[in-house]
C-alpha positions in Angstrom: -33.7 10.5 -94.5 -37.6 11.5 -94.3 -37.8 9.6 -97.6 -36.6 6.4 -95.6 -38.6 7.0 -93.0 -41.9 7.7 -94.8 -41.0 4.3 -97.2 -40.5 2.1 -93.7 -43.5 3.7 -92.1 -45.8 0.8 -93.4 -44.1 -1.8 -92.1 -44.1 -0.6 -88.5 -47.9 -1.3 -88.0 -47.7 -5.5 -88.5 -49.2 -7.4 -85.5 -48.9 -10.9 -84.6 -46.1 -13.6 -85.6 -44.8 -10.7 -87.7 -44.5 -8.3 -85.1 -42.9 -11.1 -83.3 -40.1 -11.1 -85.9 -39.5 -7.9 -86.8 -38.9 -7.3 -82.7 -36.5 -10.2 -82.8 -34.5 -8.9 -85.6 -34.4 -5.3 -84.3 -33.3 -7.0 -81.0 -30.5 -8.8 -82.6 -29.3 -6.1 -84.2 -29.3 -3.7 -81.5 -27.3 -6.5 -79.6 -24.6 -6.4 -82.5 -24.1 -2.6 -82.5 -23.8 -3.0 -78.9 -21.2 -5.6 -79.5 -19.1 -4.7 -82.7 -20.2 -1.2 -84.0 -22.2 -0.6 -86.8 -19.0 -1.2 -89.1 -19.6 -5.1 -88.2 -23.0 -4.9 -88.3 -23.4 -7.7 -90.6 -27.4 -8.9 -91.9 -26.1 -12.9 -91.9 -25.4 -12.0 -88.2 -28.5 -10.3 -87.5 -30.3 -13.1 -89.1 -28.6 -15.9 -87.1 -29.2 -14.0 -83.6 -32.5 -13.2 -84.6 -33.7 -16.8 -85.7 -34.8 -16.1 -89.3 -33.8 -15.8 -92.8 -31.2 -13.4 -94.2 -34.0 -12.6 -97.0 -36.4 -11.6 -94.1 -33.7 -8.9 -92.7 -33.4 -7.6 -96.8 -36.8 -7.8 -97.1 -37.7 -5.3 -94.5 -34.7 -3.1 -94.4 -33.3 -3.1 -97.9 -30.2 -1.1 -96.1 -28.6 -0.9 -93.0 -29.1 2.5 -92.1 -32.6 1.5 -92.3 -32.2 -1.0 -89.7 -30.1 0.6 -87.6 -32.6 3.5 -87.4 -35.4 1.2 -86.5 -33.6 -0.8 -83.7 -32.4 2.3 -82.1 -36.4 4.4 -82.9 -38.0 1.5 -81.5 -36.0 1.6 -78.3 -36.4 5.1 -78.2 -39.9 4.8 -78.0 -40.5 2.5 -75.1 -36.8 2.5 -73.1 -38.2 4.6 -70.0 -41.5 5.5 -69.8 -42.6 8.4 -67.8 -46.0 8.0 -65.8 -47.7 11.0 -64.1 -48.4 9.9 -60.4 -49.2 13.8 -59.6 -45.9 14.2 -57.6 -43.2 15.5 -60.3 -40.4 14.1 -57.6 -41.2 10.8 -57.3 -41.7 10.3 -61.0 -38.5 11.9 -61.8 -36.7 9.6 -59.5 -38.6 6.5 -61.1 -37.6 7.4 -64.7 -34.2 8.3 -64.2 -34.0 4.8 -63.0 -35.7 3.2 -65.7 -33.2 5.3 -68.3 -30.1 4.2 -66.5 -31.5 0.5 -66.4 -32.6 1.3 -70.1 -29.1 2.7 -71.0 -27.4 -0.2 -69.6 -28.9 -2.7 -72.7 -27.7 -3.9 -75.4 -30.2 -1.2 -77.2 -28.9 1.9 -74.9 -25.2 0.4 -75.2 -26.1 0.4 -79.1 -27.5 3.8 -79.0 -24.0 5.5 -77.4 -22.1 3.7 -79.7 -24.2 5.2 -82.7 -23.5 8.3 -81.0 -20.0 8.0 -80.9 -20.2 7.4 -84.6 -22.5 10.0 -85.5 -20.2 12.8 -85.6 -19.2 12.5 -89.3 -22.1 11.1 -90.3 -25.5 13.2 -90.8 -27.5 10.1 -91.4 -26.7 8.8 -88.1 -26.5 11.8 -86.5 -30.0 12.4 -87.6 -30.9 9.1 -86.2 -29.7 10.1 -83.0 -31.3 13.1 -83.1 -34.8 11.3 -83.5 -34.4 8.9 -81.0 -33.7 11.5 -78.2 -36.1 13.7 -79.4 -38.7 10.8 -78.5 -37.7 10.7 -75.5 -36.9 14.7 -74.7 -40.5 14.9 -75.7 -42.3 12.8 -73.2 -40.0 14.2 -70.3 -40.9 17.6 -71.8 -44.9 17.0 -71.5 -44.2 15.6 -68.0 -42.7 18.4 -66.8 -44.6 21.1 -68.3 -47.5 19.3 -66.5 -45.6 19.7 -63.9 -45.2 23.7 -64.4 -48.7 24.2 -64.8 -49.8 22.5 -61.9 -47.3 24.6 -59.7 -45.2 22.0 -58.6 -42.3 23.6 -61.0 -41.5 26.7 -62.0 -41.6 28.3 -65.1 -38.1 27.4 -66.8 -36.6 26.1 -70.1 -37.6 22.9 -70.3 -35.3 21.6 -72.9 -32.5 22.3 -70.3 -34.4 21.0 -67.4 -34.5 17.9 -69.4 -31.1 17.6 -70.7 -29.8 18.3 -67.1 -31.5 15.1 -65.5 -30.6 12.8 -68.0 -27.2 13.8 -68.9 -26.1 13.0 -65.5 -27.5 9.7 -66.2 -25.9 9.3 -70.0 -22.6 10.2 -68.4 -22.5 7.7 -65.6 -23.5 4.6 -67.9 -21.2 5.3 -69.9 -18.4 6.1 -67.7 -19.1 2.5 -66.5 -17.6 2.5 -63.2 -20.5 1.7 -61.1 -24.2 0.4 -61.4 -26.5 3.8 -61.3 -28.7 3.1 -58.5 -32.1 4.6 -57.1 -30.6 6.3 -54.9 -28.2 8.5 -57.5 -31.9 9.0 -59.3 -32.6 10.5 -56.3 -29.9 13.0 -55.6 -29.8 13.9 -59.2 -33.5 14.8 -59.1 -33.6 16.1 -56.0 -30.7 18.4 -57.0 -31.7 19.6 -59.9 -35.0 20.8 -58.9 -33.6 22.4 -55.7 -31.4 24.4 -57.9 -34.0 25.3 -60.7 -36.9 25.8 -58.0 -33.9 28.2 -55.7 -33.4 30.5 -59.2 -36.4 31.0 -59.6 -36.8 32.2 -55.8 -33.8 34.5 -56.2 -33.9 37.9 -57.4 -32.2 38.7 -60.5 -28.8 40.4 -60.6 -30.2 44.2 -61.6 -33.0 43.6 -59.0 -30.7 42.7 -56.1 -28.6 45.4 -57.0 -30.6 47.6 -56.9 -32.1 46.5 -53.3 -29.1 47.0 -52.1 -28.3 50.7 -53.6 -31.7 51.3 -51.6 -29.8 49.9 -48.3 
């Protein structure tokens, strides 16, 4: 897998009508793993929906776990950005929503498919693993920015991160309503009540002992 990665790595860099291209094929196929699973993920397909030649889909990914690792790296990468306004809360709230909206794409529909396929499959499972490491990683920065300026306290951050999004992951793919703003609110809002009130609270030998004394 790092061999496929580190042969693909040139082509990621291209600029103009290029650029252009390769985003319309990744696109397309993203849109067809969404659609049919990666078993009818087929390059005449991804050429048609794209608007190109089938030799330009070879051409850049010789095979389709190289393509199907791009499309879903590349939406990885920019699906829900994660500013720092200086107030953790509010940005929390602002990219839970962009990840549900995100989620709700052909590309995030693509990813949890991929996902659901991933189980018996260490290639994609390793795919998987990249893409939400991407984005594990900028949530991670954010809130250990967070931590150091006192606005959170000191806590796992891995969890922290896995217990706003999975909310998130689980609704969109539950389908049975739109996530809104105001769900990225109580899930935020939540979830840092409950890690902010732990860290308040003393821990069980400590209150034990207080009360011994009483």
């Amino acid at each position: 897998m790092a061999e496929d990665r580190s042969k693909r790595e040139p082509a990621r860099r291209p600029g103009g009508r290029t650029a252009r291209v390769r985003r319309r094929i990744l696109e397309a196929a993203a849109e067809l793993i969404a659609r049919d699973g990666i078993g009818g993920l087929r390059y005449d397909q991804v050429a048609e929906g794209a608007g190109v030649n089938k030799t330009s889909v070879y051409r850049n990914w010789p095979n389709r776990t190289a393509l199907v690792a791009d499309a879903l790296a590349t939406f990885g990468a920019d699906a829900a950005p994660l500013h720092d306004s200086g107030d953790i809360d509010a940005d929390l709230v602002d990219f839970l929503e962009a990840l549900a909206t995100a989620t709700t794409s052909p590309e995030g529909r693509a990813l949890l498919t991929v996902v659901a396929s991933a189980r018996e499959d260490p290639e994609l499972r390793a795919i998987v693993d990249e893409v939400f490491d991407r984005r594990l990683a900028s949530l991670r920065d954010r809130l250990q920015a967070a931590v150091e300026r006192g606005e959170l306290p000191a806590v796992d951050l891995s969890l922290l991160g896995t217990m706003l999004t999975g909310p998130v992951q689980l609704f969109v793919s539950r389908g049975s309503r739109t996530f809104t703003r105001a769900d990225a609110h109580r899930v935020s809002a939540i979830v840092l009540a409950g890690v902010r009130a732990a860290a308040d609270a003393p821990v069980t030998g400590e209150r034990d002992a207080d009360e011994a004394r009483h």
